[in-house]
KEGU-477799 format. One record per residue: x, y, z of N, C-alpha, C, O in turn; residue in three letters. Coordinates in steps of 0.001 Angstrom, whole numbers, plus 500000, padded with zeros to 6 digits. Example, Ala and Ser with C-alpha at 12.3 -4.5 7.8 and 13.67 -1.06 7.14 Angstrom:
513190494310507800512300495500507800513200496700507800514236496681508465ALA/512850497750507080513670498940507140512900500030507870513409501138508039SER/
//
This chain:
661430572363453901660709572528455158661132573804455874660289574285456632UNK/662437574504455741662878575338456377662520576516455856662320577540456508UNK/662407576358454317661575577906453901660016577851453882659500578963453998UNK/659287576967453781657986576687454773657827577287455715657233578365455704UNK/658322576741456785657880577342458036658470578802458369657773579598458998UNK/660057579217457840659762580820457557658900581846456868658959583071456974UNK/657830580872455912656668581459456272655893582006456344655362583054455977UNK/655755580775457179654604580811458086654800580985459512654051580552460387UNK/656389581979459762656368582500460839656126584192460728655760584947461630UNK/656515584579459060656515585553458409654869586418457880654516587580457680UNK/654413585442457842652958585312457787653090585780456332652613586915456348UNK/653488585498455078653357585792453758652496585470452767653157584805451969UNK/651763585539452510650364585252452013651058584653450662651217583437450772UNK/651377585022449794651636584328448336653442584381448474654041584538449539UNK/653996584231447307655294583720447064655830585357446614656968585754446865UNK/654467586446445701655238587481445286655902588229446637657030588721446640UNK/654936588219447842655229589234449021656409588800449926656563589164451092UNK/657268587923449186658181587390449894659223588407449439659588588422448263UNK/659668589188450268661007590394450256662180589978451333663335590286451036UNK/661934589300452555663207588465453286663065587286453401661868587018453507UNK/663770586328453439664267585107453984665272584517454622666330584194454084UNK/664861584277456310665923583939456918666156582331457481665603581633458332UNK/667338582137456477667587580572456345668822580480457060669599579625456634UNK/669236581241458170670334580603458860670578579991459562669521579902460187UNK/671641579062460298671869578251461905670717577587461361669620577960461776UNK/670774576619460460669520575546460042670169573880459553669611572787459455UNK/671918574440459274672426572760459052672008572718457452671963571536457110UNK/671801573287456748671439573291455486672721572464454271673712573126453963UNK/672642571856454025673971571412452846673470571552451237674308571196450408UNK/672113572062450707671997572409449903669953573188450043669010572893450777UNK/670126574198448929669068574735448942668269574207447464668771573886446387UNK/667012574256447838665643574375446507666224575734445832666913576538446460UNK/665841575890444415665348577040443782664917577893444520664312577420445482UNK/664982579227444476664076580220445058663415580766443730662916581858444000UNK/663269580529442765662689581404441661661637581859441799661283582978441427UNK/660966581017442380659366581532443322659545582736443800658519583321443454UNK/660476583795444620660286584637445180661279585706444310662506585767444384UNK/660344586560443431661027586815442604661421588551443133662307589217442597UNK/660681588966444099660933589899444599661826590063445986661868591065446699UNK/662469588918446159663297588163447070664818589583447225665655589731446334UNK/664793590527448714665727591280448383666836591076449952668015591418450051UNK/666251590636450663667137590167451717667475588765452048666569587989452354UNK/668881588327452007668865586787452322669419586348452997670566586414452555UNK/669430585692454232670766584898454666670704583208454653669808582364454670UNK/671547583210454630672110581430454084673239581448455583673486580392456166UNK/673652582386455909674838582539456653675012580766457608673957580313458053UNK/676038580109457786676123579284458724675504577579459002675094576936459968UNK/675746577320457411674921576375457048676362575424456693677426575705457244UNK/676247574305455735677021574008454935676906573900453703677143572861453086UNK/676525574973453199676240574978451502677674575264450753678616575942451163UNK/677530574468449422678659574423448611678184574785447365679008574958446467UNK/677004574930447147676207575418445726675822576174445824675593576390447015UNK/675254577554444670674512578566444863673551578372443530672677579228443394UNK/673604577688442878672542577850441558671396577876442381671512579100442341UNK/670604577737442943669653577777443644669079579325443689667879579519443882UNK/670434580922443412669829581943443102670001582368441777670331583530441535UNK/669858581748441120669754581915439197668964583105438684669323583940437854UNK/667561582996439489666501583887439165665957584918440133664777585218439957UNK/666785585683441405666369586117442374667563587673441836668556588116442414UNK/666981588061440716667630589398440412667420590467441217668175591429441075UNK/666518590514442073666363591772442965667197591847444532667199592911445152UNK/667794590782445006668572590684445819669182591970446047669448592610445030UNK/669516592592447388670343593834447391670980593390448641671916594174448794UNK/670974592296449916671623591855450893671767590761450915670734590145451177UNK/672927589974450692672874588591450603674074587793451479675212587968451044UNK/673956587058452497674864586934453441674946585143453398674129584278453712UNK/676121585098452939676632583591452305677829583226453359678488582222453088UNK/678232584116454789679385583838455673679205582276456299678185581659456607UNK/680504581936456349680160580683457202679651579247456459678851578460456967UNK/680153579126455442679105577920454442680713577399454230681700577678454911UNK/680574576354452767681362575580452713681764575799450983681838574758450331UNK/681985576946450349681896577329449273683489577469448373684264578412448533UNK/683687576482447574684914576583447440684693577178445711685607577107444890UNK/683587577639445455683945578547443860682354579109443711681316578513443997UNK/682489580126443300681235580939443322680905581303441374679948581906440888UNK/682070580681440675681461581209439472680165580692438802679678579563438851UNK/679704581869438128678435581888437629677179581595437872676231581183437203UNK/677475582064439610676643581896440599675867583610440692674718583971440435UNK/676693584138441018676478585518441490676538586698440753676115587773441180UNK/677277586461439173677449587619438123676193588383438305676134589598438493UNK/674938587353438214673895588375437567672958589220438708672048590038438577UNK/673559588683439768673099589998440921673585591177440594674552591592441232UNK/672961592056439418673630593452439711673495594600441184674237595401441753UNK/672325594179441313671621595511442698672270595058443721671958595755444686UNK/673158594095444076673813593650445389674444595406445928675005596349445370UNK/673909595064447399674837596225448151675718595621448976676876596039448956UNK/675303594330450021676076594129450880676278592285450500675512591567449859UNK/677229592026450986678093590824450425678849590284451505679929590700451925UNK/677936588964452066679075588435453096679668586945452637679089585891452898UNK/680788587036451987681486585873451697682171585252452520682390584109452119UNK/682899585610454110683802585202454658683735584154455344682652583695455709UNK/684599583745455559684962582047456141683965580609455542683155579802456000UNK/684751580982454029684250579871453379685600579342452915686604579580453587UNK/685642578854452144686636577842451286687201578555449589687901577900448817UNK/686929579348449427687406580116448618688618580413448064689130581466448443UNK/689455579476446926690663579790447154690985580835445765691303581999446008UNK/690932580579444970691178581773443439690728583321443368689897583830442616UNK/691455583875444288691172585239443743690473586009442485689469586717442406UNK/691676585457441305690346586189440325689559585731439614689164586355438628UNK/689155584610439901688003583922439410686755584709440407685799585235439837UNK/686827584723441358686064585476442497685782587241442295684694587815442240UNK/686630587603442243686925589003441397686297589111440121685587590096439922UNK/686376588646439632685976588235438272684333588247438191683533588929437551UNK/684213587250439071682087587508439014681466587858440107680556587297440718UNK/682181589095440358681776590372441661681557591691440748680801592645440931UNK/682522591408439649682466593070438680681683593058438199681661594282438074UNK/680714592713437635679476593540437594678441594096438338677419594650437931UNK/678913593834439754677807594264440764678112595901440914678882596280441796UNK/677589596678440175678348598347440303677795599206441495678018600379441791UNK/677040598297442057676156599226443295676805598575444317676717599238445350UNK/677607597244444501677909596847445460678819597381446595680008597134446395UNK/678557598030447696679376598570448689679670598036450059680318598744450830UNK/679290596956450396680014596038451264680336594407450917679722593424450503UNK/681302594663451231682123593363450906683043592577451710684220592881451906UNK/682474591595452146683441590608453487684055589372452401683322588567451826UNK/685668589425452256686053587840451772687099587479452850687985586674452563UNK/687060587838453639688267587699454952688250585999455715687136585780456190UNK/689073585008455879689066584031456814688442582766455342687851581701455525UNK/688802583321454129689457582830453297690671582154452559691566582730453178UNK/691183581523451873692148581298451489692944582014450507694150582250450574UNK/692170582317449633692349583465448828692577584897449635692895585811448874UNK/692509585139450564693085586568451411694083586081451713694188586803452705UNK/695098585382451770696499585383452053696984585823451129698120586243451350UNK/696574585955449938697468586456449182698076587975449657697299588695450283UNK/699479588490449367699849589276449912699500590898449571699866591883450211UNK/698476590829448067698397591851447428696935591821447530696377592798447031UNK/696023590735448175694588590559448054693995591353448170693112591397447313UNK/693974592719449381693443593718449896693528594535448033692557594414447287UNK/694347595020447742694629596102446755694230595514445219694140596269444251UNK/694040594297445152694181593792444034692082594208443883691451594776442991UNK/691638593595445189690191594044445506689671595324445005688753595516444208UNK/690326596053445536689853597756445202689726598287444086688962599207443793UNK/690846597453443068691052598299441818689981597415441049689413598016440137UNK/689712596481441192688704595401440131687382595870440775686397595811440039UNK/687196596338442066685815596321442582686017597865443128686063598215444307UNK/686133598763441855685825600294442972684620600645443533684629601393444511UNK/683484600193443039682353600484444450682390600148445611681450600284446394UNK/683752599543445942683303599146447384684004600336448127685138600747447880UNK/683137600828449086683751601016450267683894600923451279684299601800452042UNK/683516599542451602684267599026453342684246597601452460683557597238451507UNK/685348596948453242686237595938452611686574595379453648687214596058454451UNK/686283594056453963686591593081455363686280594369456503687290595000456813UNK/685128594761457076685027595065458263686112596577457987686311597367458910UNK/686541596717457005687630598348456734687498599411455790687731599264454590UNK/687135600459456306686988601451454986687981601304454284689061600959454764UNK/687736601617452606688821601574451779689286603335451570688531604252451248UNK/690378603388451794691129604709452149691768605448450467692312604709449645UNK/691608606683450255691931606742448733693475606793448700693999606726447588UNK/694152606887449636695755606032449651695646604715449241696528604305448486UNK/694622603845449623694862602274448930694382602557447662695108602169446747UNK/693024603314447254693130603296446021694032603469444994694228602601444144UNK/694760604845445023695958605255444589697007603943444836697484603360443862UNK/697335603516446280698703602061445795697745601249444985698453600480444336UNK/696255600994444643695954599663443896696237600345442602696816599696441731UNK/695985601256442437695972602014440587697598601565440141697889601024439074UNK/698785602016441485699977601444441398700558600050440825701518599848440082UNK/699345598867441626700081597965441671699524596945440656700073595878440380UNK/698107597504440015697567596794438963697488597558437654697180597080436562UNK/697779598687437899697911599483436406699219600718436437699141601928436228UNK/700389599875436779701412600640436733701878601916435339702406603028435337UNK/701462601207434542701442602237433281700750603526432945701136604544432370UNK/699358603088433597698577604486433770698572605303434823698085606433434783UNK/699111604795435833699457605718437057700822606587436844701224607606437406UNK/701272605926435997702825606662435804702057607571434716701755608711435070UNK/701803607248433733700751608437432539700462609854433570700967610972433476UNK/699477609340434544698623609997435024699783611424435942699712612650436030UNK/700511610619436332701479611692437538702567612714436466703011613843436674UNK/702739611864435378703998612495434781702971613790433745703248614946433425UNK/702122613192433553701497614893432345700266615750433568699492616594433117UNK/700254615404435008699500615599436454698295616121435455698270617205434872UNK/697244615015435403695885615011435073695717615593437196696188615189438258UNK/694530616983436632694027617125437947695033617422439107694865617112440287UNK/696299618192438475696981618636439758697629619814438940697483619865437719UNK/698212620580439504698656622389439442700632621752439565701260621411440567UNK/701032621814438249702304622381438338702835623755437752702591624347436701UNK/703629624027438797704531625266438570705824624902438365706720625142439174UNK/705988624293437249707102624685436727707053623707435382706489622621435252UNK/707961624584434281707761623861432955708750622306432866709625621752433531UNK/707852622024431414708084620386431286709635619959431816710027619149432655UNK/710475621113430712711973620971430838712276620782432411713404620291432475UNK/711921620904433289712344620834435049712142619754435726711366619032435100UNK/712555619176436964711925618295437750711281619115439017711948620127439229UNK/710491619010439664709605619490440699710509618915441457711033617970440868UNK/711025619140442819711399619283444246712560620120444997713390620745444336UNK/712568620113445559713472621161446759714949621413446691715884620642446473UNK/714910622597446916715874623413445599717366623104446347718343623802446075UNK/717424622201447131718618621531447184719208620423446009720207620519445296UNK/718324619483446088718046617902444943717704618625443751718189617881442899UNK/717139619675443069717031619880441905717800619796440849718776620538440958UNK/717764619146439783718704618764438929717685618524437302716606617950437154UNK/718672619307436164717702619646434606717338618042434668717890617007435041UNK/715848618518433975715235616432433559716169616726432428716670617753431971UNK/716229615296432110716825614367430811716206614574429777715084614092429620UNK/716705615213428996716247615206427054716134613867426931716828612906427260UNK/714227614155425916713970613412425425714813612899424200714800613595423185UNK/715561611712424216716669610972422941715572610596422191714974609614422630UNK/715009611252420879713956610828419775715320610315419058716499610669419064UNK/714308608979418242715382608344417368715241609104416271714484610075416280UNK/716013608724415105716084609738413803714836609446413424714030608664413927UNK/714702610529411979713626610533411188712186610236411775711264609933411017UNK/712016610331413142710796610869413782710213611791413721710841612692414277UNK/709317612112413344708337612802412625706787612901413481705842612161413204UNK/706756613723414317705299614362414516704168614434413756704146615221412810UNK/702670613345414155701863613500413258701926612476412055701100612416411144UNK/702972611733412195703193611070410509702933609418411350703488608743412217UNK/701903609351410577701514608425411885701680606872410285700929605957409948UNK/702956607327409808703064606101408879704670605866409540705364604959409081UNK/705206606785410681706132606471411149706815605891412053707698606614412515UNK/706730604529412630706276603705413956708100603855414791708171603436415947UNK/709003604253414347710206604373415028709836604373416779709115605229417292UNK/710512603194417574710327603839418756711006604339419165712110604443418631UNK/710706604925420352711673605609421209712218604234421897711777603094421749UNK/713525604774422850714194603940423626713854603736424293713759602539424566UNK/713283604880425299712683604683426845711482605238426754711360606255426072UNK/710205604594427521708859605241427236708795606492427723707904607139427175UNK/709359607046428491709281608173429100709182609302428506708505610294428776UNK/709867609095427719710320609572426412709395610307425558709470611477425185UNK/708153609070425213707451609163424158706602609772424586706101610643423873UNK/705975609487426287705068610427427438705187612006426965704318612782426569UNK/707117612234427234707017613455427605707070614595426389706776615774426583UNK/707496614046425091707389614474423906706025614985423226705870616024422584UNK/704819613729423610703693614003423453702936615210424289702159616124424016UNK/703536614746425348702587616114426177703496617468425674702583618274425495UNK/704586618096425386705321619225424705704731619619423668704484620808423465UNK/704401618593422803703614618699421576702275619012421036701866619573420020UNK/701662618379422209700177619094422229699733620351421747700508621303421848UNK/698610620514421237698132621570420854697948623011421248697111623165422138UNK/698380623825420914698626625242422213696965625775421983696317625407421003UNK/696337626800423170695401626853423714695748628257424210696622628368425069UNK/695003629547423636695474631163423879694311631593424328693269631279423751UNK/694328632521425631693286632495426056693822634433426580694642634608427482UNK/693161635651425802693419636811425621692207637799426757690989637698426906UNK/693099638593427304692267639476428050692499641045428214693508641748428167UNK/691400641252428385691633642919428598690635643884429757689407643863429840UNK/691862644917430797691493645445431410690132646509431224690337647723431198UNK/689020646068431124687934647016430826687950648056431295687718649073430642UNK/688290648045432809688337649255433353689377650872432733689233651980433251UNK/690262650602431673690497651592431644690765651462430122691917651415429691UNK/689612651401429272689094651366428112688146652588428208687386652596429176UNK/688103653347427566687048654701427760685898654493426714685809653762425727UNK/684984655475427338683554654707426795683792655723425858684798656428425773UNK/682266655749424804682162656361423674681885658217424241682151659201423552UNK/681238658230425788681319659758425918682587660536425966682923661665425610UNK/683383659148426746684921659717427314685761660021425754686119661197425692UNK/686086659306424673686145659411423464685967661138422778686925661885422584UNK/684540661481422503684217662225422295684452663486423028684122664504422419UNK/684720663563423658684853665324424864686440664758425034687002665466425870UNK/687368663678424494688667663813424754688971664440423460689715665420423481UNK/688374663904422014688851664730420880690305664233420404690993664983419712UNK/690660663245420699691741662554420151692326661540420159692015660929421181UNK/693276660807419358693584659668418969693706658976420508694195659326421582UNK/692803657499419870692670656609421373693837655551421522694155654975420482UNK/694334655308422373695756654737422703695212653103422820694243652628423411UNK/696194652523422053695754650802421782695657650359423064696310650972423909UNK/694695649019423555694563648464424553695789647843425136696676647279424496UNK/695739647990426230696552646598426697695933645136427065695041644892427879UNK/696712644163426174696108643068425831696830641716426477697840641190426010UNK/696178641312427525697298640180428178696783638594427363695640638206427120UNK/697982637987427110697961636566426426698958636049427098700093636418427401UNK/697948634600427369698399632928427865698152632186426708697099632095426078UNK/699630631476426419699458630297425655699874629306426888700747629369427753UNK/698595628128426494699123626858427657698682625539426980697666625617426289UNK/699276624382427073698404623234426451697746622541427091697080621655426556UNK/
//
């Protein structure tokens, strides 16, 4: 009765021209199918007591969907197949498993607002960061822009291995100074630590699995090892042309030739 008379306050002639539906502050504890409205792209449910969502199974065009305020204590395999979602209001429901929730939000790759706040699952103490790194399209997060300092601590705190990769061979940053050194202020400066390769390690011999002791190790060996990359230049300007040549009448003096090897 409640999507009835929205309507026929809406004045919608058939089921295709249905693009919003506003089902909120209605007392609702469960919804019909919407499959009927297949072009269905704005929704609110907000403020009801719903605990189910199969009801949007077939409403793939959704891009605003506002679920705040209901009684929702698990959303899986409710919401995966909304890919076009932009905005997402989950908060102050009953929600307690983080990554089960996380879990069938990642495929929404367009999704850029996202409310799970006044949840149970946001107490967790890492909830904010754990968010960012599983869901990088978002950028505003409970009512907060996501700042690329949190990105960077989430890369920290959920993929500690590749953030350490990433800083120690600086993908996308300018060092001045070679591998053998540590970078900082020429008080604290002190030689880095030789890489300890165990014996009979062998470069390339990839029938040779010996590990190293410490990974750091194996990081910093690999990046030394890399392939060198020569990149040769020469001052044109004082190369003489074929007239200057001729009216000089004698032996022409070798170029000067500048070379960078870098890996």
């Amino acid at each position: 009765q409640a999507i009835e008379n929205q309507l026929k306050i809406c004045g919608y002639k058939s089921n295709v021209d249905v693009v919003t539906l506003y089902l909120a502050r209605q007392g609702l504890k469960s919804i019909p199918s919407l499959s009927q409205f297949p072009r269905l792209r704005y929704l609110w449910i907000n403020n009801n007591k719903i605990q189910d969502l199969t009801f949007l199974v077939k409403n793939y065009c959704l891009t605003e969907l506002y679920l705040n305020n209901n009684e929702l204590t698990d959303i899986s395999g409710a919401l995966k197949h909304l890919c076009s979602l932009q905005i997402l209001f989950l908060h102050n429901n009953e929600l307690k498993k983080l990554g089960k929730t996380v879990k069938e939000l990642k495929g929404m790759i367009s999704l850029q607002t996202l409310n799970l706040f006044q949840n149970p699952l946001a107490y967790d103490p890492d909830y904010r960061l754990y968010v960012i790194y599983f869901l990088p399209s978002v950028q505003l997060l409970d009512r907060k822009l996501v700042t690329q300092r949190e990105r960077e601590s989430a890369l920290h705190l959920c993929n500690p291995k590749r953030a350490w990769v990433m800083q120690s061979i600086a993908f996308g940053k300018r060092v001045d100074t070679s591998l053998g050194t540590t970078v900082g202020s020429s008080r604290c400066t002190q030689p880095a630590r030789r890489p300890i390769m165990p014996s009979g390690h062998e470069f390339g011999n990839n029938t040779n699995k010996v590990p190293f002791e410490d990974p750091k190790d194996a990081v910093l060996v690999r990046a030394v090892t890399r392939s060198l990359m020569e990149f040769s230049s020469v001052d044109w300007n004082k190369v003489a042309t074929c007239q200057e040549r001729r009216l000089k009448n004698k032996a022409e003096e070798p170029l000067e030739k500048l070379t960078v090897q870098f890996r």
